[in-house]
N, C-alpha and C positions, 0 to 999 in steps of 0.2 A: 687382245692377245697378250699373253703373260710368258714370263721368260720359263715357263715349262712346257708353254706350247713350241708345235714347230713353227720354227721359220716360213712362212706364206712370200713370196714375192709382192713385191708392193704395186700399186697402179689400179685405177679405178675406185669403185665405191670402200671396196676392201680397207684400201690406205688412205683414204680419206676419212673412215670412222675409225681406225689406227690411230690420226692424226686428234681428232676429235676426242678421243679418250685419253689418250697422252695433255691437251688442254685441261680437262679436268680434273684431271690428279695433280698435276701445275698448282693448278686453283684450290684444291685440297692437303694443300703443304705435304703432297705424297711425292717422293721420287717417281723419274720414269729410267728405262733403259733407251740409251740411244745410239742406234747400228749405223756406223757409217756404208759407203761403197765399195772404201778402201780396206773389208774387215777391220776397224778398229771399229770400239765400242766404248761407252761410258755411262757412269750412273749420271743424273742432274736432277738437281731439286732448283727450286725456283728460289732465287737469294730474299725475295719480299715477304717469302710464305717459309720461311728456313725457322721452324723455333729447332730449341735447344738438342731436341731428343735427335731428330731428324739429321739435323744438322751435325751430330755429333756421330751419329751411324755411319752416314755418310762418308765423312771428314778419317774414320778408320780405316775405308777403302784403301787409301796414302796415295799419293801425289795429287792429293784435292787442291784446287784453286778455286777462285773466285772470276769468272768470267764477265767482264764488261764491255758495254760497246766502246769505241774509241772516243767517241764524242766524248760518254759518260768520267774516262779516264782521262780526258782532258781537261773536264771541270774537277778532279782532284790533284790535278798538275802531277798527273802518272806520266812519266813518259809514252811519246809515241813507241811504236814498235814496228810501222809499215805495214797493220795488219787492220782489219775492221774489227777483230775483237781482240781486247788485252787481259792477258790473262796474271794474279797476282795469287802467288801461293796462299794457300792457308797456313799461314807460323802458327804459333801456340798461341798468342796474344790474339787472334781473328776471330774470334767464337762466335754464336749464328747472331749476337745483336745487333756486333762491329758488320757483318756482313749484311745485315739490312738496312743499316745506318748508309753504308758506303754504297749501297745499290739507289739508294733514296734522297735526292738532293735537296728537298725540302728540311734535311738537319745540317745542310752545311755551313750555314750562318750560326746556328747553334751550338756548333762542335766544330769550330774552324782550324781547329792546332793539330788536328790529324792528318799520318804519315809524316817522313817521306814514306813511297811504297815500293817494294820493290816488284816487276813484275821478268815475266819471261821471256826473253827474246824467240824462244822459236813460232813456229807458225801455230795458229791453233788447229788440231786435230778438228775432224768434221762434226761429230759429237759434240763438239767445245761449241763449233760457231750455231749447230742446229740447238743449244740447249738455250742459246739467248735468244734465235730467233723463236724457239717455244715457248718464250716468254712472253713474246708479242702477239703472236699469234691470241696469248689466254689475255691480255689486254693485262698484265704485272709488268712491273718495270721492269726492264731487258739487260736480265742478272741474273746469273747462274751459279750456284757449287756443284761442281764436276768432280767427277772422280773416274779415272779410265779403269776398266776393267778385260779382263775376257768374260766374253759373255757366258762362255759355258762354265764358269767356272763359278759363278756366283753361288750361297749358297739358298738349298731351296725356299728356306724362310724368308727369303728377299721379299718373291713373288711377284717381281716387279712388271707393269703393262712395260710393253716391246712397242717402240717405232722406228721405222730409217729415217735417218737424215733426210736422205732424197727426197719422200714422203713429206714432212715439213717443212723443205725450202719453198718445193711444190705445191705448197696445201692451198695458197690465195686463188693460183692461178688454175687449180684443179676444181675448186670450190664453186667458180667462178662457170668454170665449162661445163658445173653440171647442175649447175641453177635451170630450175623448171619453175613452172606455175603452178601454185596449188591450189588458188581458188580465187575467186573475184567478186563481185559484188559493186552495186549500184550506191554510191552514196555523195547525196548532194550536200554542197562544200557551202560555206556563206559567202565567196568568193567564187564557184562555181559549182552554180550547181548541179549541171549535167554532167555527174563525175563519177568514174568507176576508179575503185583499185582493188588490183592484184598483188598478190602474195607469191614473191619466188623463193622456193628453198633448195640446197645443196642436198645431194644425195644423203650425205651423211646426217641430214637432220640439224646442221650447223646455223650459222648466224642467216638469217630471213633478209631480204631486201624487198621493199615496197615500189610499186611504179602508179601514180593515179593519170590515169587517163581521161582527158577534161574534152567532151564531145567525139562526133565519129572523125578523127583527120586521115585526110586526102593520103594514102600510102606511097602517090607517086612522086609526090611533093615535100618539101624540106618541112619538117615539123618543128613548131617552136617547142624548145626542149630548155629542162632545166634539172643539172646533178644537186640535188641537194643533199651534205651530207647531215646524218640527222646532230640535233644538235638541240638537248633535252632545257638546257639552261636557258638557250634564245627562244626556241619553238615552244615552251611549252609553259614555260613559268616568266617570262618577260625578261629576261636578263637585259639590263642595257649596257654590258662588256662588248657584245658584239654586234651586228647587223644579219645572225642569223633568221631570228624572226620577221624581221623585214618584208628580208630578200624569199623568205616561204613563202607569204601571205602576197606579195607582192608579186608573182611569178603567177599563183595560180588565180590572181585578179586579173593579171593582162592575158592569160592561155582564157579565161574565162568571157572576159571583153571581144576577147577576137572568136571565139567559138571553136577553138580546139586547143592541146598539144599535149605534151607529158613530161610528166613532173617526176624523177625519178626520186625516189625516197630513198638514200644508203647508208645501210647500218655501218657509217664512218666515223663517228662520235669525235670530236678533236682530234681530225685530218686522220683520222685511223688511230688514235693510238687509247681510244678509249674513257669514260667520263670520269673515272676515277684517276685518272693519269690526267686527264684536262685540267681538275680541281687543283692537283698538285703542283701543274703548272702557272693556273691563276695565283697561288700563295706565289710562284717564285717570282711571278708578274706583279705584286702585290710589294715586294724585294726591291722592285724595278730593273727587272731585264723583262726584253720584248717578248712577242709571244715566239719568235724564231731559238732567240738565247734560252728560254726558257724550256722548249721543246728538247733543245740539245743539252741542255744543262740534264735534262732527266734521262738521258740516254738513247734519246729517238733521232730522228731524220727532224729536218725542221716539215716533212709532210710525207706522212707514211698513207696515204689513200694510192691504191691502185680504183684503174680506169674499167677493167674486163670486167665485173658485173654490172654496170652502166649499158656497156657496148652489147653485150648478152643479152642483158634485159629489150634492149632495143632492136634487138636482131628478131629474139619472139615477139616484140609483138607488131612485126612488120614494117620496121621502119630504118631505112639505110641513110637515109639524111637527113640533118635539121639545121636548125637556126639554133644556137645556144644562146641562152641567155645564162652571161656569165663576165665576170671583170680578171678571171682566172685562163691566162694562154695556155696555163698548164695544160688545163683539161680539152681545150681546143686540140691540143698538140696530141692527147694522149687519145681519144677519142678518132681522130685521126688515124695516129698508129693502130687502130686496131680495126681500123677498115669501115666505120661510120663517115660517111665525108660531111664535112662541118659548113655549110656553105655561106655562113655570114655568123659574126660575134652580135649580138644583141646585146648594148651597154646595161649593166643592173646595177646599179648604187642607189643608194640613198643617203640624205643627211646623217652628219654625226649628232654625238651628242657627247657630253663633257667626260661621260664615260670610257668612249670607245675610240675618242680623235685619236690617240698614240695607237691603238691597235690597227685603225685604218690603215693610218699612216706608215705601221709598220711593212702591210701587206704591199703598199704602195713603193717602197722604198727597198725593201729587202726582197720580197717576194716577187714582184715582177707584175700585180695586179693594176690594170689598168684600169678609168675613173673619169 
């Protein structure tokens, strides 16, 4: 939908591939328009993918800032404001390289004498907050130039795609509801080989989550179960930063040993926040801050994984209780909340190595994983 179409009410598959193309103009340093509930509206271009032109179009609209989460504004010792996003005008001195600089904390060792800042005390408009959570969503760092507008008022050579707010806040949990199977297949594992997986995707054609089902298990029975998020550095190329590979290879040797369970596979890449935002945070880990400091320095949650395509996935394909194996009560708890009953924690650790001891440790100490 483009701001010369009409207005469609949002909900369903509609605003979910609304959602979905508002991500990829994100991702193509293209603005989008974004309609609150409360009629207000704003342009937002994504602060990581801002070059000059863009950014300067924008930046014409007037009353542009630079929208950041409060974490992120913390690590530039912006004042709080009592709000989860901080919003810090565009002055004249801001131009789009100062704004991807200051979206990006991987330059702030390198550029440490920047600000003070001055930011805004009122609340952010809904546009404001839905254009950094649009940033998350496209897997860029969660930083926005905003610009409020009337929507109608734009002029027609904008041509900008249209999303609500609402639409966006909504998009994980919508995504999530309308996860289906799209196909499946027989493929023996070298850790088990009696293994099928399936392929669930979102209405809108969006991010794909895998489930491999290891043997036929008992549906009336707790199944051993395991969320893995996917995690390209450990699973795939050997990384020894973490004990993701491990804990894969090691799930579906014991679902294998015992002759069933399922292994959920989810497109979660560095707790949700994506593989190129993980890298970024290895550098700031590399700085030495933890992987928690690190996550927050960059503008995130220290764990942006939601639970509902796990519980979904598990709901198709017939199964209401398991045994988790997991060192994370997170996800016992979240799991939980969503109506799977978890009937026993299943300990998963394994040895460190000289690489990973402080990340363990971190999980162990900050995080709340048990070992």
């Amino acid at each position: 939908m483009t701001t010369s179409e009409q207005k469609t009410p949002g909900g369903g598959a509609r605003a979910l591939i609304a959602v979905e193309r508002a991500i990829a103009e994100y991702r193509r340093g293209r603005p989008v328009l974004l309609r609150g509930p409360d009629g207000t509206a704003a342009v937002a271009l994504a602060a990581e993918m801002a070059m000059p032109q863009m950014f300067d179009r924008v930046k014409t609209l007037g009353h542009a800032v630079l929208a950041l989460t409060d974490a992120r504004a913390r690590a530039l010792n912006i004042r709080p404001s009592g709000h989860d996003t901080i919003l810090v005008p565009l002055t004249a001195w801001l131009d789009s390289a100062a704004a991807r600089s200051l979206a990006d904390a991987t330059t702030d060792l390198s550029e440490p004498l920047r600000g003070p800042f001055d930011r805004e005390k009122r609340p952010p408009s809904a546009p404001e907050r839905g254009a950094v959570a649009l940033a998350k969503l496209a897997r860029l760092l969660p930083a926005a130039v905003v610009a409020p507008v009337a929507a109608d008022a734009l002029p027609a050579d904008w041509d900008l795609l249209a999303a609500e707010v609402t639409d966006v806040m909504a998009y994980e949990t919508s995504a999530a509801e309308a996860l289906t199977p799209v196909t499946s297949a027989k493929v023996p594992l070298a850790d088990a080989e009696d293994a099928r997986i399936f392929a669930f995707r979102p209405a809108d054609g969006g991010i794909e989550h895998l489930a491999i089902l290891v043997g036929d298990p008992d549906r009336s029975r707790p199944v051993l179960t395991r969320l893995h998020s996917e995690c390209f550095t450990g699973d795939l190329i050997g990384s020894l930063k973490c004990d993701c590979g491990e804990q894969l290879r090691g799930a579906l040797k014991q679902m294998g040993e015992a002759g069933s369970g399922v292994l959920l596979y989810l497109a979660q890449e560095g707790r949700g926040i994506g593989l190129m935002n993980k890298l970024r945070a290895y550098r700031l880990q590399a700085d030495g801050f933890d992987t928690v400091d690190a996550n927050l320095r960059l503008g995130f949650d220290a764990d942006e994984r939601v639970f509902l395509p796990a519980a979904q996935m598990l709901r198709q394909l017939g199964f209401s209780k398991v045994r988790l194996l997991t060192n994370n009560p997170d996800k016992v708890a979240g799991l939980e909340a969503l109506g799977v009953e978890v009937t026993e924690r299943v300990a998963h650790s394994f040895p460190s190595n000289t690489h990973n001891e402080f990340y363990l440790a971190t999980k162990k100490s900050r995080s709340g994983h048990l070992f």
